[in-house]
N, C-alpha and C positions, 0 to 999 in steps of 0.2 A: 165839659165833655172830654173824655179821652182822648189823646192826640195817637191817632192812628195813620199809619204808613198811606193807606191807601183812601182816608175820611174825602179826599176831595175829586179822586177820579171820579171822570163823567160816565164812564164807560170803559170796557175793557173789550176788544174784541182781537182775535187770534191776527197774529204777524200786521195789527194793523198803522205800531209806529210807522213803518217806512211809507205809507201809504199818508197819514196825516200830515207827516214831514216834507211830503213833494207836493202837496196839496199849498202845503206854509210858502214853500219855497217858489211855486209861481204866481200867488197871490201877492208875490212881491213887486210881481212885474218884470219887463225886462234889465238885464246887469247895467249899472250904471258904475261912474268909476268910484263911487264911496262906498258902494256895497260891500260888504264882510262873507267871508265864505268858510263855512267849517263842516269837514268832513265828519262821517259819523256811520258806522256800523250799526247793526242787529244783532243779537245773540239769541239764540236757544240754549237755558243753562241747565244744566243737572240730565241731561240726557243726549244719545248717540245721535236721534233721532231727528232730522227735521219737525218742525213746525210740535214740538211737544216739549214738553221742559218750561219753563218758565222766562218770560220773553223780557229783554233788556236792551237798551239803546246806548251808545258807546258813543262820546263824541272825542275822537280822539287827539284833538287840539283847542282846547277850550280857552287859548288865551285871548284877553279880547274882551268875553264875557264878564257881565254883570253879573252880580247875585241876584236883581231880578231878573234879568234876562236868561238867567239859568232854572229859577223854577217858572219861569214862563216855558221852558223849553217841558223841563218836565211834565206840565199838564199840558202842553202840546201831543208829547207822544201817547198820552192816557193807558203808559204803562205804571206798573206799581214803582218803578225806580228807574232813574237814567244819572248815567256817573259822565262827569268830565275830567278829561286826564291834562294835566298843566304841565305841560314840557318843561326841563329843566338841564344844566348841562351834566354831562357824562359824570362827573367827577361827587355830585351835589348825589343826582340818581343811585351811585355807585353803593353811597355812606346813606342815605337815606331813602330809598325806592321813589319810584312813583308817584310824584304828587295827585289825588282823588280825592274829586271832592261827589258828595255821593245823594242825589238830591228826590224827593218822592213830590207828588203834586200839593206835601202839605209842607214843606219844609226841608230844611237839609237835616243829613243823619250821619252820627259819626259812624255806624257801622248798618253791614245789611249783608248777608249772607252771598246770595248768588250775583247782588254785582260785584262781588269782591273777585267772586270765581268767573264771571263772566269779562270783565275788565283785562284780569289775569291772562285770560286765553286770546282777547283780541291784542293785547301789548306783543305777545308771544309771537303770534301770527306774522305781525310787522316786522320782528325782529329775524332778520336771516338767517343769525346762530342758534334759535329760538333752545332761549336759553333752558335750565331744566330748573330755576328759581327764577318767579318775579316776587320781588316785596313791593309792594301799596302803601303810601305813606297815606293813612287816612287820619279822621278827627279823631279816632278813637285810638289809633297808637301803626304802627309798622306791624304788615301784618303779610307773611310770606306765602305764598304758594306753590308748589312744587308739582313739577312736572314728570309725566314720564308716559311714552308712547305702549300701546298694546293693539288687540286688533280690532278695538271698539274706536283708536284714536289718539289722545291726546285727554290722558286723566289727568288732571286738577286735583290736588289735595291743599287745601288753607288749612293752618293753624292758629284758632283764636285766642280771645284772652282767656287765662285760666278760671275757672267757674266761681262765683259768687252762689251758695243757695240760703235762700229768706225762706220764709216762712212755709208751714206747712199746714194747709188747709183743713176745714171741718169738711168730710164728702158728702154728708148729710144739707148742706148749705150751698155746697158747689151744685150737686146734685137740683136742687129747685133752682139756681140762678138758671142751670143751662139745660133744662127740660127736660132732664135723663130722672128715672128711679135712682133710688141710692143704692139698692144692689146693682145697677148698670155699671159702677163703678168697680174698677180692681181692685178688692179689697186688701190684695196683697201690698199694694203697692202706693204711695204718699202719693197724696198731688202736693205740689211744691212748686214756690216759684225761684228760677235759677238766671240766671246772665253769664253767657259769655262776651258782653256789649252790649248786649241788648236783652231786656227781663221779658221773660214769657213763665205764665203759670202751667207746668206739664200736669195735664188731665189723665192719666191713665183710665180706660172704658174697656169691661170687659170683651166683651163681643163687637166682633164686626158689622153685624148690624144695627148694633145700639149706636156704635161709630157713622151710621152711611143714616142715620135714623134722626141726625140733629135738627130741632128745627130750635132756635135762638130767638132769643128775645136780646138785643142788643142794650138797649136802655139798662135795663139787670145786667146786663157783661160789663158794663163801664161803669157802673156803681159799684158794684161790687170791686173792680178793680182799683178805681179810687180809692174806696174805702179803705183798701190793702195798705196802703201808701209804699209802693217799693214801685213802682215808677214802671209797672210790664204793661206791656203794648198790647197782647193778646192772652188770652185762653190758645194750647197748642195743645191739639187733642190725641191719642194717641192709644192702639191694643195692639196686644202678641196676639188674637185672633187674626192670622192674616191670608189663612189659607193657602199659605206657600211655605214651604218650610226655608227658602233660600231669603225670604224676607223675613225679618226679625219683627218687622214693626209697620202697621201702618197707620200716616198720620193726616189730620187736617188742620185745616186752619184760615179760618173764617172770621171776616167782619158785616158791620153793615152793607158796603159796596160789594162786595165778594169774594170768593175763597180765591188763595194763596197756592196756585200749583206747585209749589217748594219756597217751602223758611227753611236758607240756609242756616238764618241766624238761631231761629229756634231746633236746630237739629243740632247743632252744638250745644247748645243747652240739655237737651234729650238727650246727647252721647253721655255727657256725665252723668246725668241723674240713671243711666241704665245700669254705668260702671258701679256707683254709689252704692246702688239698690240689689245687686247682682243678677242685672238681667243681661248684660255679657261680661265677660270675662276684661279685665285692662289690658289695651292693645290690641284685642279681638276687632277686628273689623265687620260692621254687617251693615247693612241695605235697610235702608228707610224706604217705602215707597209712600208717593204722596201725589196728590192733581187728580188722581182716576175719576172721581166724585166734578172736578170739574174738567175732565175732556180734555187735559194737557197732563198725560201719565210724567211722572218725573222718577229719577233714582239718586238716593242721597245715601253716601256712602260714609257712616260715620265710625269714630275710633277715641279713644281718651285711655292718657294713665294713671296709676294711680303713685302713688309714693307715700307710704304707709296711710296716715289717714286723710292726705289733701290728693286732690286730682288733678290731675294736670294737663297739657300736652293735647289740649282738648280737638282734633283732626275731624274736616268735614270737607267731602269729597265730589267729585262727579264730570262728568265730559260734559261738550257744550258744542254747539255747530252754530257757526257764522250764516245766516238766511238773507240777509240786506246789506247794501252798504249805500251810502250817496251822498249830497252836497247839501247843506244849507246855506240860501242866503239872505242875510240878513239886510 
């Protein structure tokens, strides 16, 4: 079976890390003196918005922890991902950012989209001069994020790795794996599978309601994507039917356990294949939106360049609001 980000959540329900993690935290009983204590934030990623965006747990002193004791934390919060940041001294930070290590309830991951941008923003918060760059040293490489205040907040732009695209699918074959007609599909446009860190196969669907209209057969999603052998995590679905002209694209992205209110990582993926395909312009910046379908609207703000015929520069965006903070103890 496919190793999927989110194959082992029990459940998923709105803002409710903070709420399991103080549940953990006095089933411990009262503080004794060997007890461990680590602090740890909430995020709302990819939007202005309380309690909408895509929800992430921050432990912002992870030293200490086990690597079990860290994906034990993970399916603790029964969010799709929770990052521990590994303090290191100024000088170490300076040359190499932020030690993250970035964990889902099935495993660790070298890359993931919004706790990159989520992480980013509670680091920032902490810091007084709050700087207008943090870089993430994560498994998949130093990976920067750039700040800059407006009257939404505190935008976030990450810069991934530059695009890998594999292979480029039969729509007639995609089409029966994932319950759509084959004219459902954008005829103009490839489905292909792309990596910026992480592979997701981009689905372009005509209409928005052939998009809001999926109903999946999951066993077919992960055969099929075996069968692919380029190692992508999802089907990332995606039409310029979006009924807004200020949104370019709206996207899903769905497993067995449930949809995904914002793939950072797959929107990076999505910015090149639109630059590729010339569904924006290189440099152009636009608005992904994505969650609506699951009741946590998000806004993903992506951008890529190009440099004759390789792309690069691949930029994926969005604000984020702090909802929780508290203690664990261990």
């Amino acid at each position: 079976m496919k190793f999927s980000r989110r194959a082992l959540i029990h459940g998923v329900a709105a803002s409710a890390a903070g709420g399991a993690l103080v549940k953990y935290a006095e089933a411990a009983g009262p503080p004794a003196a060997a007890n461990r204590r680590f602090s740890f934030a909430q995020i709302d990623v990819f939007t202005s918005k309380p309690l909408e965006g895509n929800q992430l747990v921050v432990f912002t002193d992870a030293r200490g922890l086990t690597d079990a004791e860290m994906l034990a934390l993970a399916r603790e919060t029964t969010l799709q991902e929770t990052t521990f940041v590994f303090p290191r001294d100024a000088a170490t930070t300076h040359l190499e950012g932020f030690s993250v290590r970035i964990f889902s309830p099935g495993g660790e991951m070298p890359f993931a989209g919004h706790p990159t941008l989520g992480t980013a923003n509670i680091l920032r918060m902490q810091d007084p001069s709050h700087p207008s760059t943090v870089f993430l040293d994560l498994k998949a490489g130093k990976i920067p994020v750039v700040f800059r205040n407006d009257a939404c907040g505190a935008f976030g732009e990450m810069t991934q790795l530059d695009p890998v695209f594999g292979k480029t699918h039969d729509r007639n074959m995609v089409a029966q794996v994932i319950g759509l007609r084959p004219d459902d599909s954008d005829q103009e446009l490839p489905i292909q599978t792309v990596s910026t860190g992480l592979g997701f196969v981009i689905v372009p669907i005509r209409t928005l309601k052939a998009l809001q209209s999926l109903r999946l057969d999951f066993d077919k999603n992960e055969a099929f994507l075996h069968a692919a052998g380029e190692n992508a995590l999802d089907f990332h679905y995606v039409t310029r039917d979006t009924g807004d002209p200020n949104v370019r694209l709206r996207a899903r992205n769905i497993d067995r356990v449930g949809e995904d209110p914002a793939t950072g990582s797959a929107s990076g993926c999505t910015a090149a294949w639109m630059v590729k395909y010339g569904v924006t312009k290189p440099d152009e910046q636009v608005l992904i939106r994505q969650g609506i379908e699951a009741n946590r609207p998000s806004e993903i703000f992506v951008r890529a360049s190009r440099d004759g015929d390789r792309l690069n520069n691949v930029r994926v965006g969005g604000y984020a609001v702090k909802v929780m903070e508290g203690e664990l103890i261990l």
